[in-house]
C-alpha positions as CSV (number, residue, x, y, z in Angstrom):
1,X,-28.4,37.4,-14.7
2,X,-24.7,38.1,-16.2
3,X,-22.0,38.8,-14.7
4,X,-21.5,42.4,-15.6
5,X,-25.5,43.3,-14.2
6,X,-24.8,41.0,-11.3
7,X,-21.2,43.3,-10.4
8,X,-22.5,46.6,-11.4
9,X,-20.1,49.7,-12.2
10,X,-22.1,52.3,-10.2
11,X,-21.8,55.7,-11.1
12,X,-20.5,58.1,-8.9
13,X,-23.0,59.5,-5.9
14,X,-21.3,63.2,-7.1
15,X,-20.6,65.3,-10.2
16,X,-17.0,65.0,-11.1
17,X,-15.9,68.7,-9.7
18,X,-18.6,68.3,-6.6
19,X,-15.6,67.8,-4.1
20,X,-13.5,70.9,-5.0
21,X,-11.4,72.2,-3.9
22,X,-10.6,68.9,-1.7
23,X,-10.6,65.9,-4.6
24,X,-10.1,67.9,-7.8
25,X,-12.1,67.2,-11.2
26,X,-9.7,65.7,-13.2
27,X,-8.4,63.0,-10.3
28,X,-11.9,62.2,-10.0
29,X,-12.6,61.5,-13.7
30,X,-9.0,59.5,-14.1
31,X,-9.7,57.8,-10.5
32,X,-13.0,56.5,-11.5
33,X,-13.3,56.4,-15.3
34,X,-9.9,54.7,-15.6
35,X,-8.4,53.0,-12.2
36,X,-11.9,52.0,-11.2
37,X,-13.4,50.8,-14.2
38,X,-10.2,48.7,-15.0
39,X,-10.4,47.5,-11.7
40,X,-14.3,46.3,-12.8
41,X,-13.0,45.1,-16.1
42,X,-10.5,42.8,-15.0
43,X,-12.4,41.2,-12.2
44,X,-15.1,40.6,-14.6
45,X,-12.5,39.2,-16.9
46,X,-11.0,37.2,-13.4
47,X,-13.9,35.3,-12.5
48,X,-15.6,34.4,-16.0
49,X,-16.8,31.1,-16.3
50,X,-16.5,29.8,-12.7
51,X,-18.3,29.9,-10.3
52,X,-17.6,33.5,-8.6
53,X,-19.8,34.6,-11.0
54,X,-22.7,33.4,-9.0
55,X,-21.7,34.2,-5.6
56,X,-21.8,37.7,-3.6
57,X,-18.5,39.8,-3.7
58,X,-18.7,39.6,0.0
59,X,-18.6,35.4,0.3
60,X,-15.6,36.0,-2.2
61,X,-13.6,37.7,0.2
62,X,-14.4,35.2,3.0
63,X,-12.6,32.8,1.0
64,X,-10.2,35.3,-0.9
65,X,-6.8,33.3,0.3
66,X,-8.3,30.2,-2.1
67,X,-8.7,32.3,-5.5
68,X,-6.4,33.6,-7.9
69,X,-4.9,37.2,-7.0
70,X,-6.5,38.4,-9.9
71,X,-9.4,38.0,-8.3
72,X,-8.1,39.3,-5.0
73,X,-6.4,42.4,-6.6
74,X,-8.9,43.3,-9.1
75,X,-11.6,42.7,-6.7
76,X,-11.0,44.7,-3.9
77,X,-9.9,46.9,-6.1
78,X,-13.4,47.1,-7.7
79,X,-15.3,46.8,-3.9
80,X,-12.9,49.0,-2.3
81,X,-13.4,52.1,-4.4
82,X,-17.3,51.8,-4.6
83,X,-17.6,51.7,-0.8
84,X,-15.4,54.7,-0.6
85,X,-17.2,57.1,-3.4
86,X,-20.1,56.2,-1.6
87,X,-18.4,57.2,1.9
88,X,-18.1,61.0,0.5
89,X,-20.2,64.0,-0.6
90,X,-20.1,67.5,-1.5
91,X,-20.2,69.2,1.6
92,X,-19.2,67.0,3.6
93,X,-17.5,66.7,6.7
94,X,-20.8,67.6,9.2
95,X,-20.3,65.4,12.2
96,X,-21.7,62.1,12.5
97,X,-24.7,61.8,14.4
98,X,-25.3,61.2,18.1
99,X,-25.2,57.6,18.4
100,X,-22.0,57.2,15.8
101,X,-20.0,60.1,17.6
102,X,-21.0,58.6,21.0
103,X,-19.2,55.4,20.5
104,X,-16.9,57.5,18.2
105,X,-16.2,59.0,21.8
106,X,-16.1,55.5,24.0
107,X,-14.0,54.3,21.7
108,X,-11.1,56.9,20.6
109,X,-11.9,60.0,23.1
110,X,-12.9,62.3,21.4
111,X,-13.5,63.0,18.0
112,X,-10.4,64.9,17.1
113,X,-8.6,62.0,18.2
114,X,-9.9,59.5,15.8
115,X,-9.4,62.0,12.7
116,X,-5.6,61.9,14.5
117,X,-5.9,58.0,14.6
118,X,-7.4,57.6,11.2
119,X,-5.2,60.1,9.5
120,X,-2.0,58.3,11.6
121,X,-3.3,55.0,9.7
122,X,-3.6,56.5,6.1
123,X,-0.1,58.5,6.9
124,X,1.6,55.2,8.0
125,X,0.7,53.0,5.5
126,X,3.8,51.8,3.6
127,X,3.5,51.9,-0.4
128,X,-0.6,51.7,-1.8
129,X,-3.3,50.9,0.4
130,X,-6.4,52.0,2.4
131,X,-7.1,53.2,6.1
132,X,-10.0,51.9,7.4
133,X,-13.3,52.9,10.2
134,X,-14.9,49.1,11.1
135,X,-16.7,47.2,13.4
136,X,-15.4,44.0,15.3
137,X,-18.4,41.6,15.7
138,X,-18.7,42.5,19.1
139,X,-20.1,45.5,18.1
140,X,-16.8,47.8,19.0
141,X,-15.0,50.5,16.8
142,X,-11.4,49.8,15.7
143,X,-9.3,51.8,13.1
144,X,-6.6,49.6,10.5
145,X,-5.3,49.9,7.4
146,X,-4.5,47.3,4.4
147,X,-2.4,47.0,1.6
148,X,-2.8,47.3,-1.7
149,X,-6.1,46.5,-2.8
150,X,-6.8,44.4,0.2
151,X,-9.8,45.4,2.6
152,X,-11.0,43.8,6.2
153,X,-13.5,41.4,5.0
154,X,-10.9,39.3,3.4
155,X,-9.9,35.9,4.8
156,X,-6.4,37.0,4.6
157,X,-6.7,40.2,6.7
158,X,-4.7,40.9,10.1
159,X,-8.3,42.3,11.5
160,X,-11.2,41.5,10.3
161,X,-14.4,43.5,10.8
162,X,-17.4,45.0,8.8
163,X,-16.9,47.8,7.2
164,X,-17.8,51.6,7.9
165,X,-15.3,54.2,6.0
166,X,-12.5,54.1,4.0
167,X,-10.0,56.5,2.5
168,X,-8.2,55.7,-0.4
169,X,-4.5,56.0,-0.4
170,X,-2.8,55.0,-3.5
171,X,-1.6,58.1,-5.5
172,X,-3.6,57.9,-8.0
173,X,-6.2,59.5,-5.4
174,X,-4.7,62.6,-4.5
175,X,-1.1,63.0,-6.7
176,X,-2.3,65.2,-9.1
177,X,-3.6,67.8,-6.5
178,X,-1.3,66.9,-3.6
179,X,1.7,65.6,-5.8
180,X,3.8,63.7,-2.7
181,X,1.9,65.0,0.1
182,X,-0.3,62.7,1.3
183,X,-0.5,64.1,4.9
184,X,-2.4,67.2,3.0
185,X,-4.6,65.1,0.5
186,X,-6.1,63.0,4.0
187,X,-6.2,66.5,5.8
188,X,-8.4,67.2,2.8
189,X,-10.1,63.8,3.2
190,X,-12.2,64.7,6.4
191,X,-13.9,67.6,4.8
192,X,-16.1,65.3,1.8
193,X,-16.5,62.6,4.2
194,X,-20.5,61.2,4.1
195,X,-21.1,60.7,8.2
196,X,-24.7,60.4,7.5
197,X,-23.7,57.0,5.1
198,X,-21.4,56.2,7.9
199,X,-24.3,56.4,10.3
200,X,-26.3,54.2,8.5
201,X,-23.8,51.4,7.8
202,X,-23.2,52.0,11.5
203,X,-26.7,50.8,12.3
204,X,-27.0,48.1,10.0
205,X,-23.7,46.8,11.3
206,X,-24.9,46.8,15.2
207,X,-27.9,44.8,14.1
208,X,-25.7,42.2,12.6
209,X,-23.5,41.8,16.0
210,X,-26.6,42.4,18.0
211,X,-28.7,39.2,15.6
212,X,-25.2,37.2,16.8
């Protein structure tokens, strides 16, 4: 298998104008035809000919600290923005289901008050970076955000956790529409959000901690 079939470019899960008026057409086609796929290229171009092009993306991360930040930049940067085109949908924004929204509920309160946490996270993050929904691996819900083109699966993360949402906060993903205001473009945000893909990374990630 090569590299590029092994780390596939996915296309997106939408039409490029299926999240209007929230995430407008042409961010989407600059955000992923460009930013993305560059992202792709250059991790491709990172790891060839050693042997990261036989391991999963995931055991990379585990061990992120030891690899060049080529690798690190360019492949979060790749991961990141796959898990969170996946994480949306036209119409979105229905509320998770009943077992999600209950520990949605133990967790944060209420649900309004983890779109105020989450939001709080995306709002407060200094410079580029993403806000993100995990799991700790005992199987509880916390909300954090990284830098850059980190995400919580690295070795070098202040919390690590498996992953359940993410919103992307770099300006590329909202300054053409939003220009500075981010506050808006994450307002936007909870309106495309996929809860039924969040729902099932949910279950899959409380048969993980559960199998511990």
């Amino acid at each position: 298998m090569s590299t590029a079939n092994k780390f596939e470019f996915k296309p997106l899960p939408f039409e490029y104008d299926a999240l209007e008026p929230f995430v407008d057409k042409q961010t989407l086609e600059i955000h992923y035809g460009k930013h993305h796929k560059a992202y792709y290229d250059n991790f491709l171009n990172a790891i060839k000919g050693t042997v990261m092009e036989t391991m999963e993306i995931t055991d990379i991360f585990k061990n992120i600290s030891k690899y060049p930040g080529a690798v690190r930049n360019n492949g979060g940067g790749y991961y990141n923005h796959t898990f969170y085109w996946e994480g949306m949908k036209a119409k979105g924004g229905v509320p998770p289901t009943r077992k999600l929204l209950e520990a949605i509920v133990q967790t944060f309160g209420s649900l309004d008050e983890f779109k105020k946490q989450f939001s709080e996270a995306g709002k407060t993050r200094f410079g580029s970076g993403w806000a993100w929904l995990c799991m700790d691996d005992k199987g509880k819900l916390f909300i954090c955000s990284t830098p850059n083109q980190d995400n919580p699966l690295m070795d070098i993360a202040e919390k690590k956790g498996i992953l359940l949402l993410t919103m992307d906060v770099w300006e590329h993903a909202y300054y053409l529409k939003y220009q500075n205001r981010r506050p808006d473009y994450i307002d936007a945000f909870f309106n495309v959000i996929n809860w039924d893909e969040v729902a099932a990374r949910f279950e899959c990630a409380l048969k993980t901690t559960e199998a511990k």
